[in-house]
PDB file as gemmi writes it, atoms N, CA and C in Angstrom:
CRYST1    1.000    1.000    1.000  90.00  90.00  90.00 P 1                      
ATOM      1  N   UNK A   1      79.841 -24.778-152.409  1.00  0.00           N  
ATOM      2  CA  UNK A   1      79.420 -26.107-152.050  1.00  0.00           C  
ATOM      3  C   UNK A   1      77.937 -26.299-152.361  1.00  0.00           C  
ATOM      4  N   UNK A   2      77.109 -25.365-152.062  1.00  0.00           N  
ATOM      5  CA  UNK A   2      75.911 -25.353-152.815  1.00  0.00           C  
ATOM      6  C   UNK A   2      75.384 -25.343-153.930  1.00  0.00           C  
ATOM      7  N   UNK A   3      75.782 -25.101-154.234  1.00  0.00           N  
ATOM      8  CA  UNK A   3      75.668 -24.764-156.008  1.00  0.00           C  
ATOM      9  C   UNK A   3      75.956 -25.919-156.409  1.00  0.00           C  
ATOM     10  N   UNK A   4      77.350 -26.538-155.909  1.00  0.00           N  
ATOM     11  CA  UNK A   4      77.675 -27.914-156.553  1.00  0.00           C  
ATOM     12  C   UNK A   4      77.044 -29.395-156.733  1.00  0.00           C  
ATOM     13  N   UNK A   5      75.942 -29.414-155.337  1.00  0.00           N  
ATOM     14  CA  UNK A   5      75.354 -29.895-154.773  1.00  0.00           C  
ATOM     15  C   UNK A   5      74.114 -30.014-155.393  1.00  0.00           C  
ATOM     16  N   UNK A   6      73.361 -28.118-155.766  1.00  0.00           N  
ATOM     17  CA  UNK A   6      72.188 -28.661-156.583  1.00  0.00           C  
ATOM     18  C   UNK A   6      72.624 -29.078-157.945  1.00  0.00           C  
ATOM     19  N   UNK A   7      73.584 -28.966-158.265  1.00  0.00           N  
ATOM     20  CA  UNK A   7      73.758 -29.418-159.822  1.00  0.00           C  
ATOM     21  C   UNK A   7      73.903 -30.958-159.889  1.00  0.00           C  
ATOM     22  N   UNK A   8      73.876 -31.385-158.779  1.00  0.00           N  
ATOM     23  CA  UNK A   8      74.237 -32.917-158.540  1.00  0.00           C  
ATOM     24  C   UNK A   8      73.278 -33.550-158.341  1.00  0.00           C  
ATOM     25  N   UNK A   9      71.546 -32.568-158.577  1.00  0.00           N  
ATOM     26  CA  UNK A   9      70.331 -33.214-158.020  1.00  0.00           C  
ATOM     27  C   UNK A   9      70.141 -32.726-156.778  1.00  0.00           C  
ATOM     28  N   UNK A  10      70.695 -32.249-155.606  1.00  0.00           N  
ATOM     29  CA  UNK A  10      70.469 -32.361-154.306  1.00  0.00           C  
ATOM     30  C   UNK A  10      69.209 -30.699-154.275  1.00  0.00           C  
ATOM     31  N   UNK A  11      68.401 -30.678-153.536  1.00  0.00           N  
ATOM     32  CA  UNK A  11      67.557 -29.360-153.585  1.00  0.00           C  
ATOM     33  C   UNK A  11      66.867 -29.390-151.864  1.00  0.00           C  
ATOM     34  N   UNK A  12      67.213 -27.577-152.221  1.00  0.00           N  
ATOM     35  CA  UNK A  12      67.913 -27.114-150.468  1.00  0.00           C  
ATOM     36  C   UNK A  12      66.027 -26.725-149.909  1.00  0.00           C  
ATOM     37  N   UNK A  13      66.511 -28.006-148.750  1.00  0.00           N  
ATOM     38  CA  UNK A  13      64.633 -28.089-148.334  1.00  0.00           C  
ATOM     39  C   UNK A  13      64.398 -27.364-146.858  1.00  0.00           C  
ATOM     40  N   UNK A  14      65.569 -26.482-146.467  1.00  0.00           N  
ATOM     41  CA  UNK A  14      65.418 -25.810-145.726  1.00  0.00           C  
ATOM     42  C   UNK A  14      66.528 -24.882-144.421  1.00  0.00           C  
ATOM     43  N   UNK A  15      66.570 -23.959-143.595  1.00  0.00           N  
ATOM     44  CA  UNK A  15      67.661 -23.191-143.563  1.00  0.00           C  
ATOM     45  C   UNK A  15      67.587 -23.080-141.831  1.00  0.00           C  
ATOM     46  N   UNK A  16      68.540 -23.641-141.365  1.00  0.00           N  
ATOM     47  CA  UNK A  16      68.793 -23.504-139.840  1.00  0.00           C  
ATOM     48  C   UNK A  16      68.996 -22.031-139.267  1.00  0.00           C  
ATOM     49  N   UNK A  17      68.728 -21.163-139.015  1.00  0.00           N  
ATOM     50  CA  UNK A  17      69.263 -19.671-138.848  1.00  0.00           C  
ATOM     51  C   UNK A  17      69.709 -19.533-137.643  1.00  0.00           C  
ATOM     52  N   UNK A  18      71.391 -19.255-137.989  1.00  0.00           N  
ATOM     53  CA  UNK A  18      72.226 -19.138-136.434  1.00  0.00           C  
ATOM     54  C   UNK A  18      72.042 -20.101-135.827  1.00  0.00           C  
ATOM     55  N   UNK A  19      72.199 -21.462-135.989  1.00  0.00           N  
ATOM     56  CA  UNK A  19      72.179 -22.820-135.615  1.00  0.00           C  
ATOM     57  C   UNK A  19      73.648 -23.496-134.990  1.00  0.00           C  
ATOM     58  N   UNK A  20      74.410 -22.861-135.551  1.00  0.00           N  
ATOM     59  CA  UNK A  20      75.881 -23.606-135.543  1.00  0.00           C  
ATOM     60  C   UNK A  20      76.886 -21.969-135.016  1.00  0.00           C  
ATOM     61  N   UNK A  21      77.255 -22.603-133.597  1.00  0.00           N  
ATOM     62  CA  UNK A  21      78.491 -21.943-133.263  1.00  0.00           C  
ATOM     63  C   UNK A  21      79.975 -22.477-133.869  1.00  0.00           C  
ATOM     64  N   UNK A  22      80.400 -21.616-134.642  1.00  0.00           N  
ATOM     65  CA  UNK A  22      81.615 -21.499-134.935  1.00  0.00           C  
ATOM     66  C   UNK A  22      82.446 -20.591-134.766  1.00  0.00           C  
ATOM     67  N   UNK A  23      83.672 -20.688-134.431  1.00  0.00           N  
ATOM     68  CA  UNK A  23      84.708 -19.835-134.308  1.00  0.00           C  
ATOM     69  C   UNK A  23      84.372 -18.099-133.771  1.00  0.00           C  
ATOM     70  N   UNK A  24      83.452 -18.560-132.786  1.00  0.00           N  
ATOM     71  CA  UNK A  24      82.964 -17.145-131.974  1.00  0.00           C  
ATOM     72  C   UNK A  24      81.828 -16.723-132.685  1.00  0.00           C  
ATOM     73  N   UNK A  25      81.370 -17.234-133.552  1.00  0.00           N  
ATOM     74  CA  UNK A  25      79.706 -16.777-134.143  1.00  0.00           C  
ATOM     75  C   UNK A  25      78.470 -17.621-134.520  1.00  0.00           C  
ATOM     76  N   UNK A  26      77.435 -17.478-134.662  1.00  0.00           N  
ATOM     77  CA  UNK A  26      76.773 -17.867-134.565  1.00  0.00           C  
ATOM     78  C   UNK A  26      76.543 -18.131-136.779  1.00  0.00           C  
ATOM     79  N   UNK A  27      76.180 -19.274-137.385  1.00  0.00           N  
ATOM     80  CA  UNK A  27      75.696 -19.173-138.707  1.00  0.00           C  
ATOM     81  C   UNK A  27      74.701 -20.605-138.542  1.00  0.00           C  
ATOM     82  N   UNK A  28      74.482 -19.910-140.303  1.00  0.00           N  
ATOM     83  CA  UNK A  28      73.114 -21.044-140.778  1.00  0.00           C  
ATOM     84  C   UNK A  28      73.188 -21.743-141.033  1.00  0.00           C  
ATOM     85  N   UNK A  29      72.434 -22.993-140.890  1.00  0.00           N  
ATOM     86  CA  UNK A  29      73.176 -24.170-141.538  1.00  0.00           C  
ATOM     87  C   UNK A  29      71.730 -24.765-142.695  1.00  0.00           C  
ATOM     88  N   UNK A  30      72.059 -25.010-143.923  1.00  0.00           N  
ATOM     89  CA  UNK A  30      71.209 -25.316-145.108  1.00  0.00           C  
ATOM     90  C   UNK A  30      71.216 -26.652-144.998  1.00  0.00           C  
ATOM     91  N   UNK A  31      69.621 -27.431-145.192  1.00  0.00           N  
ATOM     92  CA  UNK A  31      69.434 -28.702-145.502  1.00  0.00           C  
ATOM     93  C   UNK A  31      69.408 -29.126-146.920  1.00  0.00           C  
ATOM     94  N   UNK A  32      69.642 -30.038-147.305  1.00  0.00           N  
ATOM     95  CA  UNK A  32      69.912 -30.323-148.603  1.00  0.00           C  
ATOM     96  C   UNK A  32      69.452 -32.115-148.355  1.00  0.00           C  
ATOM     97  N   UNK A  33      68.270 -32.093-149.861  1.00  0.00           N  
ATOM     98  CA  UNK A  33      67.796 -33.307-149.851  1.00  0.00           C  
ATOM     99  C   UNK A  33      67.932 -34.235-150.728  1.00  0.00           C  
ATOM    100  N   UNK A  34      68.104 -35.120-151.445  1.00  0.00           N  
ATOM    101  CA  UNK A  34      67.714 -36.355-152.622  1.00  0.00           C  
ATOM    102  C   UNK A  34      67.207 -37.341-152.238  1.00  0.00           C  
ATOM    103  N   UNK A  35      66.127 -37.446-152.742  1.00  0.00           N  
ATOM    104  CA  UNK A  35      65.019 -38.798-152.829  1.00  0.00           C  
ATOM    105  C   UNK A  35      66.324 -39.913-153.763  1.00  0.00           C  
ATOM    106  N   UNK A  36      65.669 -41.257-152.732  1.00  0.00           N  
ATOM    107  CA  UNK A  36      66.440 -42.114-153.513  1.00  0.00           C  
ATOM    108  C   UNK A  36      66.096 -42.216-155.134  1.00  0.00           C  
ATOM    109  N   UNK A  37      64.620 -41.992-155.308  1.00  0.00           N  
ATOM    110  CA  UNK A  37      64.275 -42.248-156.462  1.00  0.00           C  
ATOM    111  C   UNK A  37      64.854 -41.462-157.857  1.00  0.00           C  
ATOM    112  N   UNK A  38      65.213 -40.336-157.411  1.00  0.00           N  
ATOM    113  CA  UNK A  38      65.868 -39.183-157.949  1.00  0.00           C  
ATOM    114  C   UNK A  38      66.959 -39.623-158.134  1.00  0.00           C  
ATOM    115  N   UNK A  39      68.035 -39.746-157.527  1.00  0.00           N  
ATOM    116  CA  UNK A  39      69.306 -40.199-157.468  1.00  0.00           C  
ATOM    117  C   UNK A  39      69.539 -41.408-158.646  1.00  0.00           C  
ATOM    118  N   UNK A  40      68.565 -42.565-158.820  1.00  0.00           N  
ATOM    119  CA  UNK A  40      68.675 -43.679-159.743  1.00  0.00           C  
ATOM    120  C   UNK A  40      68.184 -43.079-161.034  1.00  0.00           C  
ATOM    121  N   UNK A  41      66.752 -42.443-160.936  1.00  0.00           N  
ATOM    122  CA  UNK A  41      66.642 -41.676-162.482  1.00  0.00           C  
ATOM    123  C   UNK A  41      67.983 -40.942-163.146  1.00  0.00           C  
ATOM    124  N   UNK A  42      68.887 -40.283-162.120  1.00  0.00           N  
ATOM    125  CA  UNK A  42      69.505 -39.268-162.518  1.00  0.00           C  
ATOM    126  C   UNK A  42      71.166 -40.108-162.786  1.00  0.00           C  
ATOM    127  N   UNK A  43      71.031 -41.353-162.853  1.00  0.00           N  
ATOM    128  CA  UNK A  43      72.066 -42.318-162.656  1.00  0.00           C  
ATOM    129  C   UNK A  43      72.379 -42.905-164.069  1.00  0.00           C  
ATOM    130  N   UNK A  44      70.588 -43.199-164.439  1.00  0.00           N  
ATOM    131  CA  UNK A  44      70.806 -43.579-165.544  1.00  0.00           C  
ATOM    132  C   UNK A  44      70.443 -43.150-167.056  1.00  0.00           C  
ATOM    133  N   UNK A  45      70.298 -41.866-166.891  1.00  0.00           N  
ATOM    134  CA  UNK A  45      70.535 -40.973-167.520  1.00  0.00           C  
ATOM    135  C   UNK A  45      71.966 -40.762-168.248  1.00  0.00           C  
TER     136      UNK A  45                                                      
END                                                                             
């Protein structure tokens, strides 16, 4: 899902560590950003 994400423009601006209980454990959760401005350059391209 990451990977897919930066290839789509999106770039990972930062990392929750052990943030999110799931299914009996504790994981990280990654922020992922795009400027609107980015998104329209990369539109019309």
């Amino acid at each position: 899902m990451l990977r897919s994400a930066e290839r789509n423009g999106f770039v990972r601006e930062g990392v929750l560590r052990s943030s999110s209980w799931v299914l009996g454990e504790f994981l990280d959760e990654v922020l992922l950003g795009l400027l609107a401005e980015d998104w329209k350059r990369a539109t019309r391209s």
